[in-house]
N, C-alpha and C positions, 0 to 999 in steps of 0.2 A: 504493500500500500504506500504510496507516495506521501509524504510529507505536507505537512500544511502548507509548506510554501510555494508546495509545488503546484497547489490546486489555484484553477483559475480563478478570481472572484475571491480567493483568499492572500496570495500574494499582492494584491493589484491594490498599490498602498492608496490611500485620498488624501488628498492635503487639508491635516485635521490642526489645528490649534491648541489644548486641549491645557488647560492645569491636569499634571499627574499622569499627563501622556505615555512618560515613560515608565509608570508601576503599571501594568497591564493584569497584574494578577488579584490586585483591588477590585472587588465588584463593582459597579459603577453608582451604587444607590450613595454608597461610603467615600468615593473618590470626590474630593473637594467639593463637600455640601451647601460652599455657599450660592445664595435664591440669587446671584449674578450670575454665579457661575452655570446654575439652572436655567436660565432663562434666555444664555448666549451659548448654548452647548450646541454642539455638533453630534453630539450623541444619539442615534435614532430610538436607545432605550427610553431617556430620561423625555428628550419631545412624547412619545406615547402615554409617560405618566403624566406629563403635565396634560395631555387633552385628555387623558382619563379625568383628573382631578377637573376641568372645566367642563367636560362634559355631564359629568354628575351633577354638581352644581347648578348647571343649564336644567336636568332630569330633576332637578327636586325644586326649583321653581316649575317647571310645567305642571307637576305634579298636584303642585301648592294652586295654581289657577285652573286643574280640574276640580280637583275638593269643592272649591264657590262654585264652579257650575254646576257639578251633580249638587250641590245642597240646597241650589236655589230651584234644580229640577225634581226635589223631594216633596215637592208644591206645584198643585196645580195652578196656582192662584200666583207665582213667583213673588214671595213676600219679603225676600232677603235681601237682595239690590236690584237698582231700577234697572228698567231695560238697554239705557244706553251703555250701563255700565256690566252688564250683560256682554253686548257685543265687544267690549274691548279684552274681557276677560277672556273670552272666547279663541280670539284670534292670538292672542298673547299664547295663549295653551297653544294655540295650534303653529304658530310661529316658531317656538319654542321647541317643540317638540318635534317638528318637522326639518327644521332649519339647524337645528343647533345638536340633536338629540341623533335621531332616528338615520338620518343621511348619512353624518361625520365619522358616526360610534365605532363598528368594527374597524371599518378601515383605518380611522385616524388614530386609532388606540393601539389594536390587535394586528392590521398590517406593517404599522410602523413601526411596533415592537419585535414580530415577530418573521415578516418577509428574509430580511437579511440574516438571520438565525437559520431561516428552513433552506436557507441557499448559501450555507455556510460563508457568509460573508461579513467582513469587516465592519462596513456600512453601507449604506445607499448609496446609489450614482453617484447622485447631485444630495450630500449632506447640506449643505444651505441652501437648497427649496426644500427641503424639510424642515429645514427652523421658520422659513420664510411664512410660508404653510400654516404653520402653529401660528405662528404673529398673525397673521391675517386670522383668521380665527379667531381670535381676542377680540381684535380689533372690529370684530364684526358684534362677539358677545357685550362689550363695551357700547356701541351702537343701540342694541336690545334695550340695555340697561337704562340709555339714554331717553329712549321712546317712555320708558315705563316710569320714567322719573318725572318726565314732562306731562304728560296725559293719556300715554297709550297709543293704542291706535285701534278701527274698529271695523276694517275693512274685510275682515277673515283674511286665512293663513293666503289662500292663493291671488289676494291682491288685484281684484276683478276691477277691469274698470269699466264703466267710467267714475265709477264711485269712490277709488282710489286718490281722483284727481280732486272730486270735489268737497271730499270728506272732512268737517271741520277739523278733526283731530291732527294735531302738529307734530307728533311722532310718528307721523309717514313716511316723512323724507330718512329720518336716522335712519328706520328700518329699512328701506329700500337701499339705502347705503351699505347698511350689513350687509344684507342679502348677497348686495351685489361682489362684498370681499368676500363671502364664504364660496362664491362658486368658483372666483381665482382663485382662493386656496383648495377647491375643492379640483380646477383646472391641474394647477402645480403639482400635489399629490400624485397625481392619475399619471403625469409625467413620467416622474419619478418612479412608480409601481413599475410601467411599462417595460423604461430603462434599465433600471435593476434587475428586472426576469431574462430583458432579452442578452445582459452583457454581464453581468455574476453568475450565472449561474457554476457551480461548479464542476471540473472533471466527473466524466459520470454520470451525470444528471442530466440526460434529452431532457426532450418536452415530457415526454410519455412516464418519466421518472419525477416529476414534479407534484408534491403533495396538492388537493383536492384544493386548498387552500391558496395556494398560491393563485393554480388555475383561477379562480372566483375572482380573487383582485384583477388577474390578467384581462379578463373580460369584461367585469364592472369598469376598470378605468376605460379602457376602450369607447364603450358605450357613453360616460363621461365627457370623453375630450370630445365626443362628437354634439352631445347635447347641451353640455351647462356653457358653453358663450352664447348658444342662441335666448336661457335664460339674464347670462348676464346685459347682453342685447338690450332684453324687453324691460327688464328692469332698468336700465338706465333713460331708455325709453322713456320711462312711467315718470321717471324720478325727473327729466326735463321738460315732460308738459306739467306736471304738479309744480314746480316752480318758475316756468316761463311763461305759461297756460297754452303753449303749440299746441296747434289741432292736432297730434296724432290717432289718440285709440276715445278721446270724448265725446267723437257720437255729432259732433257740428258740422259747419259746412268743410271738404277739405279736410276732414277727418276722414283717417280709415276705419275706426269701427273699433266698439269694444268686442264686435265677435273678431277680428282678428288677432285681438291682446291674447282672446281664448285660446286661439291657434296656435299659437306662438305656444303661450303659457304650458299646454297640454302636448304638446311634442316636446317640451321637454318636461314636464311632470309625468306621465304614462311611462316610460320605460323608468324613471329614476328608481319611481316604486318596486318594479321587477327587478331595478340594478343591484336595490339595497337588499335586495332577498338573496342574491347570488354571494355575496361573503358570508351571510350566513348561513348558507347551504354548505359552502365550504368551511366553515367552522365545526359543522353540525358531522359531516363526514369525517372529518378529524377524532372528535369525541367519541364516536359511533366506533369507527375500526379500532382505535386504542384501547376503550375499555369494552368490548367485546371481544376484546386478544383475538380478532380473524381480520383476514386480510378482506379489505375493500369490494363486496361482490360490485362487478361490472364496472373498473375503472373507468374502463377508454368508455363506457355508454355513459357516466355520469361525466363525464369530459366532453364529451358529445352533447349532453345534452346543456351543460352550461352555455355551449356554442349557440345553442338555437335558441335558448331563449335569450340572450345577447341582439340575435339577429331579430327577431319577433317580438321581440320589445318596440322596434322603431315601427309598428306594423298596428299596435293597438289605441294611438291616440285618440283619434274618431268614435272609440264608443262611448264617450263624453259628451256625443253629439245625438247620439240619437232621439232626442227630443228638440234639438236645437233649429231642425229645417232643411238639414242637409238631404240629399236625395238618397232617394228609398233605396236604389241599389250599391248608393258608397255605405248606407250604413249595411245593408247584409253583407259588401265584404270585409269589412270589419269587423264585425260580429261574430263570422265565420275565425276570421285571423285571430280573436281573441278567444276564442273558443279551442282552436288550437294550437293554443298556450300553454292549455292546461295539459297536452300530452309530456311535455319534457318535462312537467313540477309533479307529475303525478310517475312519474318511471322513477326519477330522485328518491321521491319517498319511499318504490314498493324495492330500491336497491338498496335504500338503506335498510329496512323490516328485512330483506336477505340475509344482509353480513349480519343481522343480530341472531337469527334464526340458526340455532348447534353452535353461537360463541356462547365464551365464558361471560356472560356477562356481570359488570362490577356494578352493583347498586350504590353507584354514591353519585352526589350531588356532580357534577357534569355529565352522567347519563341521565339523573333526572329531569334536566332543562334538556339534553336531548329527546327524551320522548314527550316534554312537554311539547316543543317544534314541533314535531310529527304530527300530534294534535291537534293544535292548533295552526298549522299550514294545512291542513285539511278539511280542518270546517271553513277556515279563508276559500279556498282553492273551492271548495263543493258550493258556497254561497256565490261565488264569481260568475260561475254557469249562469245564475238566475239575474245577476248585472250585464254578464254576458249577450243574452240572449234579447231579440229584440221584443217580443211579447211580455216578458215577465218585469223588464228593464224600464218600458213606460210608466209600469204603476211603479215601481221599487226608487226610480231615480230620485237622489234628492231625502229620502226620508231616512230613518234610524237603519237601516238596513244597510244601507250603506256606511254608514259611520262604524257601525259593528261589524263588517265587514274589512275596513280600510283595518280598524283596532286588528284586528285575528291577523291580516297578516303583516301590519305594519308594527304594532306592538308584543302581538302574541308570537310573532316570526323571528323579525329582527331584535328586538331587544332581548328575548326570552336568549336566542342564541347569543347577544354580546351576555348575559349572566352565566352564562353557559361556558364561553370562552374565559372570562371573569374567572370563573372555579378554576378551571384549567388548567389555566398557565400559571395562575398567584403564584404556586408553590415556584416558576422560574422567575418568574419578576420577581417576587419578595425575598424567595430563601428560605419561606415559610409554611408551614399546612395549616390548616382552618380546621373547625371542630365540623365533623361531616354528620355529626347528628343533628346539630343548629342547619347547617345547610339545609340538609333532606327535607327536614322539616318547615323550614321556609319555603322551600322551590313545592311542599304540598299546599303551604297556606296558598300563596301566589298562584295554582294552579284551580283551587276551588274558588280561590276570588275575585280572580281573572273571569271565571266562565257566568259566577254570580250574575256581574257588572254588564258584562256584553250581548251573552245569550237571550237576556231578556231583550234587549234591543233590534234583534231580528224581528221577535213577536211583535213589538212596536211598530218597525216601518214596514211589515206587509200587514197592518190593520190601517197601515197609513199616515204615522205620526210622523210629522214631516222634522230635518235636521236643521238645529242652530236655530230651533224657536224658545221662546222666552215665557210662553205658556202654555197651555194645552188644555186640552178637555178633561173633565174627570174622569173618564174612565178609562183614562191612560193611567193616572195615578200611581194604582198599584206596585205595576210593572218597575213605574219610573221609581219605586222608594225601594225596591229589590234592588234594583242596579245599583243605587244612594249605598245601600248598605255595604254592597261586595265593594264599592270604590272605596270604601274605610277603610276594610280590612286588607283591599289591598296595598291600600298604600303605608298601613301599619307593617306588612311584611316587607315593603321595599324598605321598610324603612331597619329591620333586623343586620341585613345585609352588611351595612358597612360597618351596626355596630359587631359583630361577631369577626369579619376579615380586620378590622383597625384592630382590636382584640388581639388575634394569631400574630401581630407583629411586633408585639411585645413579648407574648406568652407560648405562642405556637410551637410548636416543636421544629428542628432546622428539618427543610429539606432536600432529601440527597440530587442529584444532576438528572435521577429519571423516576420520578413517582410510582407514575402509571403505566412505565414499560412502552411508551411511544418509541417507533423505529425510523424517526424525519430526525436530520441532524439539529434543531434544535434543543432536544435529549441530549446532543453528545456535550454538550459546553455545560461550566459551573452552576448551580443555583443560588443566588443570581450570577448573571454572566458578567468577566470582569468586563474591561472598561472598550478594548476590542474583541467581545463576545467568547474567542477562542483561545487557548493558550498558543505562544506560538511552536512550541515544539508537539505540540499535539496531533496524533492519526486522527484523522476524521473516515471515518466506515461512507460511504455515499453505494449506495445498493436502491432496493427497490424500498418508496416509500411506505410501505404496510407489509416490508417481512419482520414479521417478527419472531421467525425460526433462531435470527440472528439474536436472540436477549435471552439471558439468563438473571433467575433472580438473584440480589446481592444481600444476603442474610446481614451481614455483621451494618452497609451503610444503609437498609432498606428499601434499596432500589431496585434498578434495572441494570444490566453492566452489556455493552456492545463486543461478541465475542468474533474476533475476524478471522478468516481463513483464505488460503493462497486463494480461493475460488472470489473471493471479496476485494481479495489486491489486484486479482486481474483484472475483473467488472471496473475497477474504479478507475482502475490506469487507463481502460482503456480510451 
C-alpha cells in the first residue's frame, strides 16, 4: 500500500496559513482556540462547526415562530395576536426555516466537514471559498436579524409579488439582501463540492468507489450552480423595483407580471426541494450500510438513480401551475414528469429496506433517525401522487395538505437525516459518544410528535382548510388543537438534543477512530481529526466503500481497526 504521500489528493499540499500548522497531531477543536482564530480559519472542520452552531441557532428561532403560530391556530376565533402580526410571524418561520435551516444544513455542516475526510484529503480545493461561504452566511443570518429587529416582514417565505413590492413592512429589502448572499454562498459551496470530487479524489477511488454521500453533494451542487443565480437574479430583481419602484414583476403598465416572478421563483424553488433531499439520501445510505454491517444493496442503481432525479428535478416546476391558467396539455406533461419522480425516490427507499433485510442491524440512535426517513419520505412521497396528479391537485392546492406535505419531506426528510448525520459523526467531530438511551428515546418522542403535528393536517386540507389562514371555522378546531399539542412536545424533544450531546462533551466517554465499524476512509483518521485530518506517515486502506470484510473489532480501544492485505495494496496502487 502506498504511502500517504503518495496518494493523490493527499500529497497535493494548499496554501494554508494556519496558527499551529506545524503540530498536525493536535486535533483541530484544541489547536489554537482563539474565536479569531475561528472565524479566519482555513480549516474545512472548524467552518462546519461554526455553521452547525449558526444553523441551530437559525433552527430554534424558527422553531420559537412556529410555537405562536400553532398557539394562535389552537383557536378558532385566533385570540392570541392580531392578524397582521400573524403574517409576519408566518413568513419569519418560513424564511427561516427554508433559507437558513432546511437548504444550508447537511451540506454546509456535514459536506464541509466530512467530503475531504471521505476522499482522504487534506482540505478542499478552494479553502477560502469555504471560509468565504461561511461569511456570507452570517452575513445573510445578520440581515434576518435585521428585518426582525425592525418590523419583520409579511410577505411569506416565497416572496410573491407584486405584494413584495408594495408591502408596508420595511424589512423587505434586509431580507431580500440575505437571501440574495445565501444563494452566493450557496453558488460558492457547490463550486467547491464539484472541485474537490473531481481533483482529490484519491488513488483508488473511481467514480464507482465513491461513498453514496459524496455522490448526493456531486449532484445536488450540480443542480445548484445551474438554479440558485437564476434565484439570485429575481431577487435582486424584486429588491430594485421595491426600492426604485421599476415596473418589472408589479402588475402596471411595462411591467412583466407577477406571474413571471412565479416562473422564475419556481424553476428554481421545485428542484431545490428535490436537491435538499438528495444529501440526505446520501446520508441516510451511509447510516443504513454501516450499522446494518452489509454492504450497500444496488450501489450503481442508487447512483443511478440520484442521477435522475438530478435531471427530473429541472422537469417539475409547472405543477405549481396547475391552477394558475396555463394550458391543459403543459400541465398533463408535467404532471406526468412529476409523477415520474417518484420512481427513482421510491427504488432508494425499497434499496435501502434491502441492505437492512439478513444485516446485523444496530439499534441505536442513527439507525433510529434512519428508519424515521424511510417513514416519513414515504408518506411525503405517497401524499405527492395526490399534488401530483391533476384531479386531486385542484381541490388539494393551496390548503393544509400541502403544508403537511412540504413538512414530511422537507422536515421529516431532511432534517430528520441532518439529526441523523448529527449522531453519527459526533463521536468524529467531538472525540466523544452521547448516552444512546437519551438518544433513542428522543428520536421516539420526535417520531410520535412529528406525526401528532402533521398527520392531522392532511385531514384538514382535503376537508379543505385552506394554508396560512389566521382563522377558520369551528369545526376544524379539533384537529387544529391535536397538531397545537404534538408541536409542544415536539419541540420539547428538539429541545433534549443539544442538552444531552453538550452533556457527552464534558462527561462522554472518549471515542476510538471507528465507533460503528464504517469502511469510507473517514474511519481511518483520529477522533477528532488533527488539524490536516491524516497523520502524515499514515497507510490509508482506499478499497470499496461498504467492505466491511476489511474490519475487525478492536477489544482493548472499542473500535473498528482496518486490516490490509497485498490484495488491498494492489486495489489501491493501482
Amino acid at each position: 500500500m502506498s504511502q500517504m504521500e503518495t496518494l493523490p489528493g493527499l500529497s497535493n499540499e494548499v496554501s494554508v496559513t494556519e496558527p499551529g500548522d506545524d503540530v498536525t497531531a493536535a486535533d483541530y477543536l484544541i489547536d489554537s482556540p482563539r474565536a479569531v482564530t475561528w472565524l479566519l480559519t482555513l480549516d474545512h472542520k472548524r467552518i462546519a462547526v461554526m455553521y452547525a452552531v449558526a444553523i441551530l441557532a437559525a433552527f430554534m428561532s424558527g422553531l420559537l415562530f412556529a410555537i405562536v403560530l400553532r398557539a394562535e391556530l389552537a383557536s378558532a376565533h385566533g385570540a392570541l395576536i392580531s392578524a397582521d402580526a400573524y403574517n409576519r410571524v408566518f413568513t419569519l418561520h418560513g424564511v427561516a426555516m427554508v433559507f437558513l435551516v432546511i437548504v444550508p444544513a447537511i451540506p454546509a455542516v456535514f459536506g464541509n466537514f466530512v467530503l475531504p475526510l471521505m476522499l482522504g484529503s487534506k482540505q478542499f480545493a478552494f479553502p477560502r471559498l469555504c471560509l468565504l461561504s461561511f461569511h456570507l452566511y452570517l452575513v445573510g443570518i445578520f440581515a434576518f436579524l435585521v428585518s426582525v429587529l425592525l418590523d419583520g416582514l409579511d410577505t411569506g417565505w416565497t416572496f410573491a409579488a407584486p405584494y413584495v413590492i408594495h408591502s408596508g413592512a420595511v424589512g423587505v429589502v434586509p431580507v431580500l439582501f440575505g437571501a440574495i448572499l445565501l444563494g452566493v454562498s450557496a453558488i460558492l459551496q457547490s463550486i467547491n463540492f464539484v472541485a474537490t470530487i473531481h481533483k482529490l479524489r484519491p488513488a483508488g477511488m473511481t467514480w464507482l468507489r465513491m461513498p453514496v454521500f459524496s455522490w448526493s453533494l456531486y449532484f445536488s451542487s450540480l443542480v445548484l450552480l445551474v438554479t440558485t443565480p437564476i434565484l439570485v437574479m429575481v431577487l435582486g430583481m424584486l429588491m430594485v423595483e421595491r426600492v426604485s419602484g421599476m415596473g418589472l414583476f408589479a402588475g402596471g403598465e411595462g411591467s412583466a407580471g407577477p406571474l413571471l416572478y412565479q416562473r422564475f421563483f419556481w424553476f428554481f424553488a421545485a428542484p431545490v426541494i428535490l436537491v435538499i433531499v438528495m444529501p440526505a439520501i446520501g446520508v441516510v445510505c451511509e447510516m443504513v450500510a454501516i450499522h446494518s454491517r452489509k454492504q450497500l444493496f444496488g450501489y450503481r442503481v442508487i447512483v443511478s438513480c440520484l442521477c435522475a432525479i438530478a435531471i427530473l428535478s429541472f422537469s417539475v416546476w409547472g405543477r405549481h401551475w396547475f391552477i394558475s391558467g396555463q394550458p391543459e396539455l403543459t400541465s398533463t406533461v408535467f404532471s406526468l414528469l412529476t409523477l415520474g419522480l417518484a420512481i427513482p425516490v421510491a427504488v432508494v427507499i425499497f434499496n435501502l429496506l434491502a441492505t437492512m433485510y439478513g444485516g446485523a442491524i444496530a439499534w441505536n440512535t442513527p439507525m433510529a433517525y434512519a428508519f424515521m426517513f424511510i417513514f416519513f419520505m414515504t408518506v411525503g412521497g405517497i401524499s405527492g401522487l395526490f399534488l401530483s396528479a391533476l384531479a386531486t391537485d385542484v381541490h388539494l392546492h393551496g390548503t393544509l395538505f400541502e403544508t403537511a406535505h412540504l413538512h414530511y419531506i422537507m422536515m421529516g426528510g431532511v432534517l430528520i437525516a441532518f439529526l441523523g448525520a448529527l449522531h453519527h459523526w459526533w463521536p468524529k467531530i467531538t472525540g466523544r459518544m452521547y448516552d444512546e438511551h437519551f438518544g433513542v428515546f428522543t428520536a421516539f418522542v420526535i417520531f410520535v410528535s412529528f406525526n401528532i403535528t402533521f398527520f392531522p393536517q392532511f385531514i384538514l386540507g382535503s376537508r379543505g382548510m385552506p394554508r396560512q389562514y389566521f382563522t377558520y371555522p369551528i369545526e376544524f378546531e379539533t384537529l387544529q388543537q391535536i397538531s397545537t399539542s404534538g408541536s409542544i412536545s415536539l419541540v420539547l424533544a428538539f429541545c433534549l438534543i443539544p442538552a444531552y450531546l453538550i452533556y457527552s462533551l464534558r462527561r462522554g466517554p472518549l471515542a476510538p477512530e471507528n465507533p460503528w465499524g464504517g469502511a469510507t476512509l473517514e474511519w481511518q483518521c483520529a477522533s477528532p481529526p488533527p488539524f490536516r485530518n491524516f497523520r502524515e506517515d499514515q497507510t490509508l486502506i482506499v478499497g470499496e466503500p461498504y467492505e466491511f470484510s476489511r474490519l475487525d473489532y478492536d477489544a482493548e480501544s472499542g473500535g473498528f481497526v482496518f486490516e490490509s492485505s497485498p490484495d488491498d495494496n494492489d486495489s489501491a496502487a493501482a
